[in-house]
One Martini backbone bead per residue (centre of mass of N, CA, C, O) as a GRO file, in nm:
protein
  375
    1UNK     BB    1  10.851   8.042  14.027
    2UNK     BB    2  10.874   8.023  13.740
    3UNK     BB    3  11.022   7.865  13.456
    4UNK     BB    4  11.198   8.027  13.151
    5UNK     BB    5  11.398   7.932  12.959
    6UNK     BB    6  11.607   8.000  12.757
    7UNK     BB    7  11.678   8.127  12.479
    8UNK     BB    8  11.837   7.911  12.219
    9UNK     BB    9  11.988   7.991  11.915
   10UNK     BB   10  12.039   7.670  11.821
   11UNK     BB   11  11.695   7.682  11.797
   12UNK     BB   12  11.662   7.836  11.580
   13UNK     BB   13  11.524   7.962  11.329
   14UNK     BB   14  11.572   8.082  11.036
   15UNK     BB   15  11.524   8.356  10.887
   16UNK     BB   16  11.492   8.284  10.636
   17UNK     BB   17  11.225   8.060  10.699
   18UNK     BB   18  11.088   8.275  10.737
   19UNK     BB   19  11.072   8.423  10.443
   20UNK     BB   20  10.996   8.179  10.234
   21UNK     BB   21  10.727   7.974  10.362
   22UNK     BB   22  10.532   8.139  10.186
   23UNK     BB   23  10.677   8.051   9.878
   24UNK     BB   24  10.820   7.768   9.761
   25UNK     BB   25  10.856   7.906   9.471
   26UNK     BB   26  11.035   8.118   9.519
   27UNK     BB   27  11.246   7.967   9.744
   28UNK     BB   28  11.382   7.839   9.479
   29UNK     BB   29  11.451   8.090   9.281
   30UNK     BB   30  11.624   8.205   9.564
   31UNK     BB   31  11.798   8.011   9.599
   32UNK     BB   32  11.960   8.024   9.315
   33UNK     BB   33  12.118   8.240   9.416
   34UNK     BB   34  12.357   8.364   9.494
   35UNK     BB   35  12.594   8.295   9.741
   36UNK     BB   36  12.849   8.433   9.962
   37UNK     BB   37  13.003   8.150   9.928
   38UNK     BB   38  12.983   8.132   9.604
   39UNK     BB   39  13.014   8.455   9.619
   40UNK     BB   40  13.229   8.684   9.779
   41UNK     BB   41  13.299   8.890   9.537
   42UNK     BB   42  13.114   9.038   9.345
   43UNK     BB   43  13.266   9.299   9.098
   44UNK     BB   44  13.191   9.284   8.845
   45UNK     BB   45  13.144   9.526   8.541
   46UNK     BB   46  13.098   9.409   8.284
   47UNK     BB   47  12.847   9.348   8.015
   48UNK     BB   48  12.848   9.069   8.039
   49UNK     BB   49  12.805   9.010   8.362
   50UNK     BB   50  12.536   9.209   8.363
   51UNK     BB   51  12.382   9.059   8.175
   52UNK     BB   52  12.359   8.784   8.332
   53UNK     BB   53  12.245   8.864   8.536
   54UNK     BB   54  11.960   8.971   8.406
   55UNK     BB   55  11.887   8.661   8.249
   56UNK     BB   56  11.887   8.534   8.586
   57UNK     BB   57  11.643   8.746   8.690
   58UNK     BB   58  11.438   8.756   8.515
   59UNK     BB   59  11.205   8.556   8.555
   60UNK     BB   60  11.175   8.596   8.846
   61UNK     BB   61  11.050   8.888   8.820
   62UNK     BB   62  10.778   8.775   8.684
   63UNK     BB   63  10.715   8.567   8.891
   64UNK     BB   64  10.696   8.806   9.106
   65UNK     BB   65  10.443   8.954   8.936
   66UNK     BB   66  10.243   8.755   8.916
   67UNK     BB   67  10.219   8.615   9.224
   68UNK     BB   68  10.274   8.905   9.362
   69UNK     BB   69   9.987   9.160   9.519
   70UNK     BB   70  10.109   9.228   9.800
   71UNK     BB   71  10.345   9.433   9.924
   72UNK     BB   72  10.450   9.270  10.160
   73UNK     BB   73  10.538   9.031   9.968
   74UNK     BB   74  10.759   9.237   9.806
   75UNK     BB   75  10.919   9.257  10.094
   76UNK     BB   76  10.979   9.010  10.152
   77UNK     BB   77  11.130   8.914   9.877
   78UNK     BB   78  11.364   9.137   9.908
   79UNK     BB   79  11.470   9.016  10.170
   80UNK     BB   80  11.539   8.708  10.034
   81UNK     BB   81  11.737   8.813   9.848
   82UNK     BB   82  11.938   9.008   9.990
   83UNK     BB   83  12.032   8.727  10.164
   84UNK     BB   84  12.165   8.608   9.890
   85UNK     BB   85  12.226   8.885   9.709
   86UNK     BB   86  12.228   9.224   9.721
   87UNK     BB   87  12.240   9.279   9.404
   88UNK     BB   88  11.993   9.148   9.287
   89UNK     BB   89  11.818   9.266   9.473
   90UNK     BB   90  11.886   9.574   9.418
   91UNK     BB   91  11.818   9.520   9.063
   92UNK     BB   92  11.538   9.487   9.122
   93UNK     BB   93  11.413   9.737   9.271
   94UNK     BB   94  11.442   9.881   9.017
   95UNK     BB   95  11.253   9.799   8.825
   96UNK     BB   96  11.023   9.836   9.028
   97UNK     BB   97  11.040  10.099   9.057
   98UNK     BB   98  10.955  10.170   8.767
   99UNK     BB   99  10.688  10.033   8.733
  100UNK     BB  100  10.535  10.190   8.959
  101UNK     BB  101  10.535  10.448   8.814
  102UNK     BB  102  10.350  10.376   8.576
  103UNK     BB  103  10.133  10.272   8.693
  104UNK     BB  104  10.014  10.540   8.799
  105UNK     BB  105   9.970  10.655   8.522
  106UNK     BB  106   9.760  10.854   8.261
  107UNK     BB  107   9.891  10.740   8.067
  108UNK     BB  108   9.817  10.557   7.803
  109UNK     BB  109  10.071  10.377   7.744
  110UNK     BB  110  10.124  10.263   8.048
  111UNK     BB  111  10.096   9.945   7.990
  112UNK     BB  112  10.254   9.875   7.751
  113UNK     BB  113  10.501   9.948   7.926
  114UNK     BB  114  10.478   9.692   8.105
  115UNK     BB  115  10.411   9.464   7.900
  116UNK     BB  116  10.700   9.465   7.788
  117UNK     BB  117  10.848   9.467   8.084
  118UNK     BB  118  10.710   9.180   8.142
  119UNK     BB  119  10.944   9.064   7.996
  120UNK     BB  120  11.189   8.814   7.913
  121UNK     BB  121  11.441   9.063   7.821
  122UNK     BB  122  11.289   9.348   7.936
  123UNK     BB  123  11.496   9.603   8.100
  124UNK     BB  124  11.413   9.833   8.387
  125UNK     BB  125  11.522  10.178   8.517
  126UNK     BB  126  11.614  10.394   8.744
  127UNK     BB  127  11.643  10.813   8.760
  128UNK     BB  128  11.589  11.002   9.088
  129UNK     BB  129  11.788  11.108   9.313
  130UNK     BB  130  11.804  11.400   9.197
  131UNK     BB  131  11.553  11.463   9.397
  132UNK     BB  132  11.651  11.383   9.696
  133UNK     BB  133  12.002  11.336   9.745
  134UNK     BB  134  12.140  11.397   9.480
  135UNK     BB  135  12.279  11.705   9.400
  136UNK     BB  136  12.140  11.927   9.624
  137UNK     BB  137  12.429  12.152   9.608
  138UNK     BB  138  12.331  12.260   9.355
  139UNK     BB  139  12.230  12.449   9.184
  140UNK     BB  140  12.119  12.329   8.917
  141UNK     BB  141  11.976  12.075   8.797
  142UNK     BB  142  12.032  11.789   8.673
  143UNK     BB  143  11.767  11.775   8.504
  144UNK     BB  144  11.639  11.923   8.193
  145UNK     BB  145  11.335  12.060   8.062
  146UNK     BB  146  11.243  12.182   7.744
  147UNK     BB  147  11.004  12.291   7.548
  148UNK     BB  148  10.893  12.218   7.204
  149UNK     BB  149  10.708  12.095   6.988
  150UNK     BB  150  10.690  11.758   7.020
  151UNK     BB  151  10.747  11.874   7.343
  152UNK     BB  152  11.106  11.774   7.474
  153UNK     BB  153  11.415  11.879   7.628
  154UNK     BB  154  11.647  11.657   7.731
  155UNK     BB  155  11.898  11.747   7.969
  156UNK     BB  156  12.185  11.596   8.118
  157UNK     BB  157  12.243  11.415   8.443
  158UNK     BB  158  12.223  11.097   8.561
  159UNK     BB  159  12.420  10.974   8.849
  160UNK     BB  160  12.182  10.680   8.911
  161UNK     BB  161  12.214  10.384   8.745
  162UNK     BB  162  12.092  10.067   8.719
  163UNK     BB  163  12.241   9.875   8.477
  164UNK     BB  164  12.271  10.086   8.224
  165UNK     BB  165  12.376   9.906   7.982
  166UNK     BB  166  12.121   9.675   8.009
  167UNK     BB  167  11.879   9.888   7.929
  168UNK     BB  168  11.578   9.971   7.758
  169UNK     BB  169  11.471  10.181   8.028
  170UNK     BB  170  11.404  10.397   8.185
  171UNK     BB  171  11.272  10.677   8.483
  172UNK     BB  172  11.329  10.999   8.463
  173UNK     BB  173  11.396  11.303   8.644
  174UNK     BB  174  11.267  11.628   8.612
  175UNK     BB  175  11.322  11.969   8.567
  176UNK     BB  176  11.203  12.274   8.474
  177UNK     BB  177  11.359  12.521   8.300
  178UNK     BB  178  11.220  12.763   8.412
  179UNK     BB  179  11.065  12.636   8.690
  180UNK     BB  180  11.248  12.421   8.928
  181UNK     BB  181  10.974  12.279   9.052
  182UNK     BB  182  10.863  12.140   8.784
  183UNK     BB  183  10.818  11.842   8.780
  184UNK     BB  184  10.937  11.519   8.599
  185UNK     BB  185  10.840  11.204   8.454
  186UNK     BB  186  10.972  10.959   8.241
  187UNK     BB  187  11.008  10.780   7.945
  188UNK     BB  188  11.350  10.610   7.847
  189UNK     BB  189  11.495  10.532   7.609
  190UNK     BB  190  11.806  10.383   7.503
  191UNK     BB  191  11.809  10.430   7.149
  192UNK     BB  192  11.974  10.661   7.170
  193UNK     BB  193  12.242  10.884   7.050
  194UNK     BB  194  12.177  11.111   7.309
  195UNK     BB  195  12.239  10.810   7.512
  196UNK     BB  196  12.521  10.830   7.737
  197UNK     BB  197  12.689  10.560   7.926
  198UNK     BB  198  12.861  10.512   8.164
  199UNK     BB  199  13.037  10.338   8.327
  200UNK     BB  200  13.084  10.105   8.563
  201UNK     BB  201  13.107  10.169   8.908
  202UNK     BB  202  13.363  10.143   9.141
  203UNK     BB  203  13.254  10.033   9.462
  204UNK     BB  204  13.264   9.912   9.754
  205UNK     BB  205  12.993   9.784   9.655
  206UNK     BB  206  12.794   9.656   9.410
  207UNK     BB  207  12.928   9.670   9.108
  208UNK     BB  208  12.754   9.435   9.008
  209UNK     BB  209  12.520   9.644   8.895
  210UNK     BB  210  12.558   9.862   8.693
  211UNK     BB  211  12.647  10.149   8.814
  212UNK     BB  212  12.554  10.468   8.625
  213UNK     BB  213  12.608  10.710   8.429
  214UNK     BB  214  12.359  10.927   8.233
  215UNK     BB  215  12.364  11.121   7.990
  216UNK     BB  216  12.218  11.398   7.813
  217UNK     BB  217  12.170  11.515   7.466
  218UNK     BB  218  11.890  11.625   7.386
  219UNK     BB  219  11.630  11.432   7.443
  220UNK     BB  220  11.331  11.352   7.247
  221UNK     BB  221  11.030  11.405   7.400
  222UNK     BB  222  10.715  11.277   7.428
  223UNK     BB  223  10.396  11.236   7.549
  224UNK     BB  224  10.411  10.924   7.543
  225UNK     BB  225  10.650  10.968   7.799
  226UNK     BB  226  10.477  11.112   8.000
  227UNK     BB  227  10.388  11.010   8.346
  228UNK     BB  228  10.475  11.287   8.507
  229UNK     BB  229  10.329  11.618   8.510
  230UNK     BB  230  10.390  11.909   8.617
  231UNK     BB  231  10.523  11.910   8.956
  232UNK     BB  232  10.519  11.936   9.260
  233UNK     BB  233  10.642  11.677   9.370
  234UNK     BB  234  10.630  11.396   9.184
  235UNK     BB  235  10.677  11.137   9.373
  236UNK     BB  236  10.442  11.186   9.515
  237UNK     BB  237  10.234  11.224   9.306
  238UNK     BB  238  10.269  10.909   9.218
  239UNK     BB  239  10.250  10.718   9.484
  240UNK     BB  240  10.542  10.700   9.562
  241UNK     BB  241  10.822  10.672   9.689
  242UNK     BB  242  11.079  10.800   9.789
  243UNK     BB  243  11.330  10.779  10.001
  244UNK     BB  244  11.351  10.583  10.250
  245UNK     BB  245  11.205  10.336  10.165
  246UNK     BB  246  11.097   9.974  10.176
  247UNK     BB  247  11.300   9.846   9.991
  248UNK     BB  248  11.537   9.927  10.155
  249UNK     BB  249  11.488   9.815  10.403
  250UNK     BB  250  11.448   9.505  10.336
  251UNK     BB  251  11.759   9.506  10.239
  252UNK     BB  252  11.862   9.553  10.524
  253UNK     BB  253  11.765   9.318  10.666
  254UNK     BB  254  11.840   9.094  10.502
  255UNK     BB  255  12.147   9.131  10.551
  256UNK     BB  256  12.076   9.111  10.873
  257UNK     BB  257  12.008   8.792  10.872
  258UNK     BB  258  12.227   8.654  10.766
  259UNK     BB  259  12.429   8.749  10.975
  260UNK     BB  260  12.253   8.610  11.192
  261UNK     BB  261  12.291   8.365  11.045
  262UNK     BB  262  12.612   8.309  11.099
  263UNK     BB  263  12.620   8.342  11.408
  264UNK     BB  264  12.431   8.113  11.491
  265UNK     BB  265  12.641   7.936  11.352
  266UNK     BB  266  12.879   8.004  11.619
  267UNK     BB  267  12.704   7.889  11.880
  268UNK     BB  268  12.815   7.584  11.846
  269UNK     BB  269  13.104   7.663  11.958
  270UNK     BB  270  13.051   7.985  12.088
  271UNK     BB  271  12.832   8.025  12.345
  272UNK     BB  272  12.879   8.341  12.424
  273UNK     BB  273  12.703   8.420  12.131
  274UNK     BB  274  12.371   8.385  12.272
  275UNK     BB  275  12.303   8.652  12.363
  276UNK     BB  276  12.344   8.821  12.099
  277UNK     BB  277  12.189   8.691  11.892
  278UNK     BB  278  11.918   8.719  12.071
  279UNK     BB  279  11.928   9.015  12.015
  280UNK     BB  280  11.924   9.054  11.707
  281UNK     BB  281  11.663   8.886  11.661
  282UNK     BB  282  11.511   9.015  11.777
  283UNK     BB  283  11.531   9.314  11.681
  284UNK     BB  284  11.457   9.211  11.361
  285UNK     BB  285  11.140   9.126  11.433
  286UNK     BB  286  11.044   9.411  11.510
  287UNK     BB  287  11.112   9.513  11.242
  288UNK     BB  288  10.981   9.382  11.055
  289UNK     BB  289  10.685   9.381  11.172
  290UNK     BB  290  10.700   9.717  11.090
  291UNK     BB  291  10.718   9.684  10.786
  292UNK     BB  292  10.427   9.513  10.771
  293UNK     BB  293  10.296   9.752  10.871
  294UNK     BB  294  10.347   9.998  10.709
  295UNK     BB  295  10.247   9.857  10.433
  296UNK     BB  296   9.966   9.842  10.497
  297UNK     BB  297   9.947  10.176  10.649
  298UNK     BB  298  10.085  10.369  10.477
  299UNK     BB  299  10.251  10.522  10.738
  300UNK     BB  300  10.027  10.551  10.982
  301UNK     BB  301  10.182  10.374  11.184
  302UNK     BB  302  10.473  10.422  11.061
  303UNK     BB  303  10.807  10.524  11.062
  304UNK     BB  304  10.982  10.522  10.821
  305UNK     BB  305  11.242  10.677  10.889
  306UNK     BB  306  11.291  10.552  11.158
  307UNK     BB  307  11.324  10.270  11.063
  308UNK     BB  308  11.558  10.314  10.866
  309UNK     BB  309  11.737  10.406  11.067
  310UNK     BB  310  11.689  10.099  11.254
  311UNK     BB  311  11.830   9.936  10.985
  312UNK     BB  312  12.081  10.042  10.974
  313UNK     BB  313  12.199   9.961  11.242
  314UNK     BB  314  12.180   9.715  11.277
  315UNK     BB  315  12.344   9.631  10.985
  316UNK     BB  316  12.622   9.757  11.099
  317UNK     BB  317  12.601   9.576  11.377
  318UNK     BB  318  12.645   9.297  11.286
  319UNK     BB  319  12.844   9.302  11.037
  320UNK     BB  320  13.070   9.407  11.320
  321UNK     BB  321  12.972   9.141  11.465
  322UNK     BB  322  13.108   8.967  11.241
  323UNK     BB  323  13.425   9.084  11.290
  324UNK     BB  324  13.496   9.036  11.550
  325UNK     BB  325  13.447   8.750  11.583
  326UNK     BB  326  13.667   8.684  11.322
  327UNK     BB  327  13.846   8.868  11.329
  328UNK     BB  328  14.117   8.866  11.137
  329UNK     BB  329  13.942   8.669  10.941
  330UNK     BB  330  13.756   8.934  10.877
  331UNK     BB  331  13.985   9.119  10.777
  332UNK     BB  332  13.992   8.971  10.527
  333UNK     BB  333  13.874   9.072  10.190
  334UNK     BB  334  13.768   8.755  10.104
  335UNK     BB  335  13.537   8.796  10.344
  336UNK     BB  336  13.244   8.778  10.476
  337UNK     BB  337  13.296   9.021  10.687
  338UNK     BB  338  13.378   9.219  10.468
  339UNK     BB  339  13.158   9.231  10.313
  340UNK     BB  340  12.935   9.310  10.458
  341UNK     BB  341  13.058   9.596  10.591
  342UNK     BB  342  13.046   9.706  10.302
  343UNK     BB  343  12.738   9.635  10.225
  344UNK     BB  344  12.649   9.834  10.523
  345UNK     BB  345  12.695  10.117  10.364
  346UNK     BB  346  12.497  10.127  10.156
  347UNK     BB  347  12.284  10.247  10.350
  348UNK     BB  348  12.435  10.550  10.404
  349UNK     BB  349  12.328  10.632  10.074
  350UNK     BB  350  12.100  10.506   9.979
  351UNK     BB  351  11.826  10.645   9.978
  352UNK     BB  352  11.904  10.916  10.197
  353UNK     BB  353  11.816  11.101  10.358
  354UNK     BB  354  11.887  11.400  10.569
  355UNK     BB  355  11.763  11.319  10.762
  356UNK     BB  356  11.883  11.059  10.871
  357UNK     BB  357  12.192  11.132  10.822
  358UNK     BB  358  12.210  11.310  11.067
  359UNK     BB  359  12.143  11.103  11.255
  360UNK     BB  360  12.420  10.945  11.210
  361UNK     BB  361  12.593  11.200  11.256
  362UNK     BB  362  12.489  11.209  11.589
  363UNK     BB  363  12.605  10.922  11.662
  364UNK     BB  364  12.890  10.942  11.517
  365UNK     BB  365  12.956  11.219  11.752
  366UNK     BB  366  12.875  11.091  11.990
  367UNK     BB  367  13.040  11.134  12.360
  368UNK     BB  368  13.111  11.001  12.635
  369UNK     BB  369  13.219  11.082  12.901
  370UNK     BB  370  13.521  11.043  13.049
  371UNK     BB  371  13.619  10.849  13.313
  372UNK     BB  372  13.825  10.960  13.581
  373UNK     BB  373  14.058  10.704  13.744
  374UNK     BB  374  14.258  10.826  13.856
  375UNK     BB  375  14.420  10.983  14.181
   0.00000   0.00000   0.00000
C-alpha cells in the first residue's frame, strides 16, 4: 500500500499568499492596510478618523479599479483585503458597489458620474439595504419617491449607509409613493441639506466603518439622478447582486483565512492543532474555488445563497475555534481572538437574506437528544 505521509499544518503556504500572488502590485498596496496586530481594536467613529480612512484607501481604489477587469479578480482584491483588515474592505466594497450599479444604468450622465467618483478624494457609498433585509416588518417603506415637477421628492430615512458622513454622493433606493412595488435608485449628492446624516453608530464591529443613518427630508432629484426604474425588483433589473452577493462571502473568506493562518502559526509550538487547522484550511480552499466559479459563471453553477451560508459557518467556526484555542487570552477585550469573534458576526447581519438568516436559525435551534448514560 503507498504511503501518503499526511500534511502538516507548519508546511502550508499561508491563505495570504495564496490570495495575494496573483498582482504583486495590488499585495503592496494591501500589505499597507491596518494590520489586527497593529490595530487590534480599531473602533473610532470620528469624522476626523473616518476621513483619515477613506483618503488612506483612495489611491488603492482607483488603482484596483483601473488595474482589475474581471469580477474573479475583485473578488480576490477584497478578500486579501479583508485578511488585512476587515473594515477597510468592507468600506471599499460599499464604494464598489455604488459604481456598479452605476456602471449598469442606461442614464447618460452616468459615465461622467462614474468618471467624478474614479478620482482619488471623491468617495461613494450606498444606501439599499431596506429593499432587502432592513426595515422588511414595517408597512410603509423606508424611502418614499413621490413626482414633483421637475423629477421626484425623496423622503425617508436610509438606515444603514456606509462611510455615510464623509461620502460626496450616495446610490440610494427608494419605492413610489404610489405604488410600493415599484422601486427606484437614484444618484444623491450629499451637499443638500435636506440630507441630513446622523452620527456613526457604535457597533460589535466594524464602527471604524462610520456606518449611519442618513434622514432625507424631502430633497428633490431629477431624472438626470435617476439611475434604475421605476420597476418591480429595482436591484435585479439593475444586473447587480441583492443581498447576500459574493462580494460579502468574499469578505467572509478573507477574515477566515486570516484567522486559519493564525492557528496555523500556533500548530509550531502546539502540534495537535495541525489536525483541526488542516481540516479548516481544507474547508476555506473548496469555499474559495466555489466563490471563483460563481463569479464567473454568473451562479448558474453555484448555489450563492448556500456559498455564503458555508462561509458564514467556517468563519464563526474559526473565529470561535481561535478563541478556544487562546483560552482566557483570547477572552481579553483587546485580544485578536475576542476581536475576530466580534468581526464574524457582522457576517449573520450585514447583507443577509431571511432564507439564509433562518437557516442559522435552524442551526442553532437544532439539539441532538442527549444520551442517558444513567444506570
Amino acid at each position: 500500500m503507498s504511503q501518503n505521509p499526511k500534511k502538516s499544518a507548519s508546511n502550508n503556504v499561508r491563505l495570504f499568499d495564496q490570495l495575494t500572488s496573483w498582482n504583486l502590485e495590488l499585495r503592496d498596496l494591501i500589505e499597507d492596510l491596518k494590520t489586527p496586530a497593529q490595530a487590534p481594536d480599531d473602533q473610532s467613529t470620528s469624522p476626523e478618523s473616518i476621513k483619515d480612512r477613506l483618503n488612506r484607501l483612495g489611491s488603492l481604489v482607483v488603482i484596483e479599479q483601473s488595474l482589475l477587469q474581471r469580477p474573479t479578480d475583485h473578488l480576490v482584491f477584497y478578500c486579501a483585503a479583508a485578511y488585512r483588515s476587515l473594515t477597510d474592505a468592507f468600506v471599499m466594497t460599499q464604494r464598489h458597489a455604488a459604481l456598479r450599479r452605476i456602471s449598469t444604468s442606461d442614464n447618460p450622465e452616468a459615465q461622467a458620474i462614474i468618471a467624478e467618483h474614479s478620482q482619488v478624494g471623491r468617495w461613494i457609498s450606498v444606501g439599499i439595504s431596506h429593499l432587502t433585509t432592513s426595515r422588511q416588518h414595517v408597512r410603509e417603506p423606508s424611502v418614499l419617491a413621490r413626482r414633483s415637477l421637475n423629477g421626484w421628492t425623496v423622503s425617508g430615512t436610509v438606515p444603514w449607509v456606509t462611510a455615510a458622513s464623509c461620502s460626496h454622493a450616495l446610490v440610494i433606493a427608494a419605492c413610489d409613493s404610489e405604488e410600493f412595488s415599484k422601486q427606484y435608485l437614484f444618484y444623491l449628492p450629499m451637499n443638500s441639506n435636506k440630507v441630513i446624516c446622523g452620527p456613526s453608530m457604535e457597533l460589535m464591529a466594524l464602527s471604524a466603518s462610520g456606518t449611519a443613518q442618513v434622514d432625507l427630508l424631502g430633497v428633490e432629484l431629477t431624472p438626470s439622478e435617476l439611475l434604475h426604474g421605476p420597476c418591480e425588483n429595482v436591484l435585479t433589473a439593475s444586473h447587480g447582486s441583492g443581498a447576500g452577493g459574493l462580494q460579502t462571502t468574499a469578505l467572509a473568506l478573507g477574515l477566515a483565512a486570516r484567522v486559519i493562518d493564525a492557528i496555523q502559526e500556533k500548530c509550531k509550538w502546539i502540534p495537535d492543532l495541525a489536525v483541526f487547522e488542516d481540516s479548516f484550511c481544507t474547508r476555506w480552499q473548496e469555499l474559495f474555488e466555489r466563490m471563483k466559479l460563481a463569479s464567473v459563471t454568473a451562479g448558474t453553477q453555484v448555489d450563492q445563497g448556500e456559498l455564503r451560508k458555508d462561509a458564514n459557518d467556517l468563519v464563526l467556526r474559526v473565529s470561535q475555534a481561535s478563541l478556544s484555542i487562546d483560552k482566557g487570552a483570547g477572552y481579553l477585550a483587546n485580544s485578536l481572538a475576542s476581536k475576530w469573534v466580534r468581526e464574524s458576526m457582522f457576517f449573520l447581519v450585514w447583507s443577509c437574506p431571511q432564507t439564509i438568516a433562518t437557516k442559522h436559525l435552524c442551526d442553532l435551534s437544532r439539539f441532538e437528544t442527549a444520551i442517558n448514560l444513567g444506570g
